[in-house]
N, C-alpha and C positions, 0 to 999 in steps of 0.2 A: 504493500500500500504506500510504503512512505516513498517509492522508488518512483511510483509512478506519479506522485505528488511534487519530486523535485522535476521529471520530465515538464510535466506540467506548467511549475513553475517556471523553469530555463525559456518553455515556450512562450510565456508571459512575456519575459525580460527580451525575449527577443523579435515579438511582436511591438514589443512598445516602443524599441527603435527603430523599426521599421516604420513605424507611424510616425516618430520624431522625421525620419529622414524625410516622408513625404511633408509634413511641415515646411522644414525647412529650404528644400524644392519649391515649395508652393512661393513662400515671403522670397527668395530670390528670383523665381521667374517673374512675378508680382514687380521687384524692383528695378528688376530690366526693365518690362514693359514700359512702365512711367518713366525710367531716367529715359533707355534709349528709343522707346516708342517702337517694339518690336512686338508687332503682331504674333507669332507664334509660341513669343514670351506669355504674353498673354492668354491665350488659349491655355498652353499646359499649365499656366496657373489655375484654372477654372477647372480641368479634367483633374490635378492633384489633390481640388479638394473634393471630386467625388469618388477619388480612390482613399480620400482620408475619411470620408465618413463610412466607408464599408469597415476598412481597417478597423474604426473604433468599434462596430457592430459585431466582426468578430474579438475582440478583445472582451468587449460587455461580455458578451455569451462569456469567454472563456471564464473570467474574475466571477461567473454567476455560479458559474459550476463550479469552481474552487471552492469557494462559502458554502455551498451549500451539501457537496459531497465530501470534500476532504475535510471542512473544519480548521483552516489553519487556525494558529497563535503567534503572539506575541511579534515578532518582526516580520513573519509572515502574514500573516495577519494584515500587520499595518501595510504592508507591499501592495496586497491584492487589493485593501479599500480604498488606498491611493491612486491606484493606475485609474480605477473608476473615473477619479475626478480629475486627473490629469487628461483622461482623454477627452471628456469636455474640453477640456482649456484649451488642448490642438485641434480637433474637429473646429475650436473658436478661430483658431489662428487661421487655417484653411479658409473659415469660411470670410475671414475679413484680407485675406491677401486675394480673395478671387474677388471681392467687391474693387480691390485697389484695381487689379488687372481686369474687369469690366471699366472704370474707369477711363483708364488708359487705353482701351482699346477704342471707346465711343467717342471720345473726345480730343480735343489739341491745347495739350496743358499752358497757360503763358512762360514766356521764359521771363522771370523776374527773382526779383529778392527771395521772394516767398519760395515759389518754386528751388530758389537753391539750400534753403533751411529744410523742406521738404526731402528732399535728397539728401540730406547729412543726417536726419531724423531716420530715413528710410535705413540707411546703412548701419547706425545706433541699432534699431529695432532686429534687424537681418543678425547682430551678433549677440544680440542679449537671444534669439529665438534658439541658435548655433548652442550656446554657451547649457544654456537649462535643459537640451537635449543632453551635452555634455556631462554635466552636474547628477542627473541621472545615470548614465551609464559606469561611469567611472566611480557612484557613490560618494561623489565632490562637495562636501557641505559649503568649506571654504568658497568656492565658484559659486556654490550656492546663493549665497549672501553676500557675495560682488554681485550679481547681479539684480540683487533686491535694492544696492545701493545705485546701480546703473540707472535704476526706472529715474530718479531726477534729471541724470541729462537728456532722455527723452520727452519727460515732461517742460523742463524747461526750451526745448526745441518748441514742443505742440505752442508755447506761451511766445517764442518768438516769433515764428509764423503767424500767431492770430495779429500780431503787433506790428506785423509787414502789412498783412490785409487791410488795418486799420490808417496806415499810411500809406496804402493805393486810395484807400476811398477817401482819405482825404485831397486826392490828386486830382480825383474824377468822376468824385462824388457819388460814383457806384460802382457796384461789384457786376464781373462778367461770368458768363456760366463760368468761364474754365476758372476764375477766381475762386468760387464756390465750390469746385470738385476738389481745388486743392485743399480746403479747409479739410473737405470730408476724407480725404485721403487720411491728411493730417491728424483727422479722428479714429481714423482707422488704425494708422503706425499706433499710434497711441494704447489704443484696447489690445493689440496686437503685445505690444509691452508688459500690460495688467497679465494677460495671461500667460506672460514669462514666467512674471515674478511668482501667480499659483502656483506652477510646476516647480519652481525654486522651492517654493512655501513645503510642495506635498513631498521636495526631497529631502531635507532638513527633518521632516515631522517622520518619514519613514527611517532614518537614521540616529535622531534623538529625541522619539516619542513629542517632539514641542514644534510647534507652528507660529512662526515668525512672520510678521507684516511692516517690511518698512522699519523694524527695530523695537516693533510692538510683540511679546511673547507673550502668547496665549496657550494655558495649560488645556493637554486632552489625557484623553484616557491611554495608557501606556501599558496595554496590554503586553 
């Protein structure tokens, strides 16, 4: 029983990087598409995140059956009720790197200020996603929690882009679609971010029973 429980589990560990990887695929073809405006960027962005929400479908199945036939504990335990909510947080990233690469495919972004904080935001966002796959794999707390400190340079991006927009429209007293797209883009790196820092969160809570937010530590149960 317990043999076919670690099988089991190895298959876990190596579906959930298989899901990181399509992630990560997804927010880099995503960030082609917008810097360099490459249609077919765009496209396998939009097709990766519907191989990333099958992925998470079999992962759910798999973590259902674990709970419910094997019964793990204690650190396995916390592995399997983790993956659960991590794999929200990538099916998230999937599905807000296909809205970037819709985006980009529908439109012609302006080339301005904003636009190039967008693009240093975008790059931010592409390594903090990299990184919490990483932190994961490798059981990286340390990485962990650089990159729950990283989410401020990207918030502070999403704050200097709004701050660009606001000095277009003081220029011309309104905003154009593609001005607008940038924002939403910009809201999207952003969520894109948050749910970095989850997965950081659910790596730390699976390696020292405690869940950190931003340097906020909140007690769980430490089965």
């Amino acid at each position: 029983m317990r043999n076919q429980f670690d099988v089991e589990m190895d298959k876990l560990h190596t579906m959930m990087i298989e899901m990181g990887v399509l992630c990560e695929s997804g927010i880099a073809s995503a960030v082609k598409a917008l810097t360099e405006h490459t249609r077919n960027d765009a496209l396998a962005a939009i097709e990766l995140k519907d191989q990333s929400v099958r992925k998470g479908r079999e992962i759910e199945q798999l973590c259902h059956s674990l709970l419910l036939r094997q019964q793990p504990v204690a650190r396995d335990l916390r592995m399997v009720s983790a993956s659960v909510k991590m794999v929200t947080d990538m099916e998230r990233i999937g599905n807000q790197a296909s809205d970037i690469a819709e985006i980009a495919l529908l439109c012609h972004l302006p080339s301005d200020e904003c636009l190039n904080t967008v693009k240093k935001m975008s790059a931010a966002c592409a390594g903090m996603v990299t990184n919490c796959i990483d932190a994961y794999v490798h059981h990286d707390i340390t990485l962990a929690y650089k990159l729950i400190r990283d989410d401020d340079i990207v918030d502070d991006y999403f704050d200097e882009a709004r701050q660009a927009l606001k000095r277009i429209i003081s220029r011309k007293s309104e905003l154009t679609e593609g001005d607008i797209d940038l924002l939403m883009v910009a809201k999207y790196l952003e969520r894109i971010a948050d749910h970095a820092v989850n997965i950081a969160d659910w790596v730390i809570f699976i390696e020292t029973t405690e869940r950190t937010r931003k340097g906020e530590v909140y007690e769980n149960l430490s089965c």
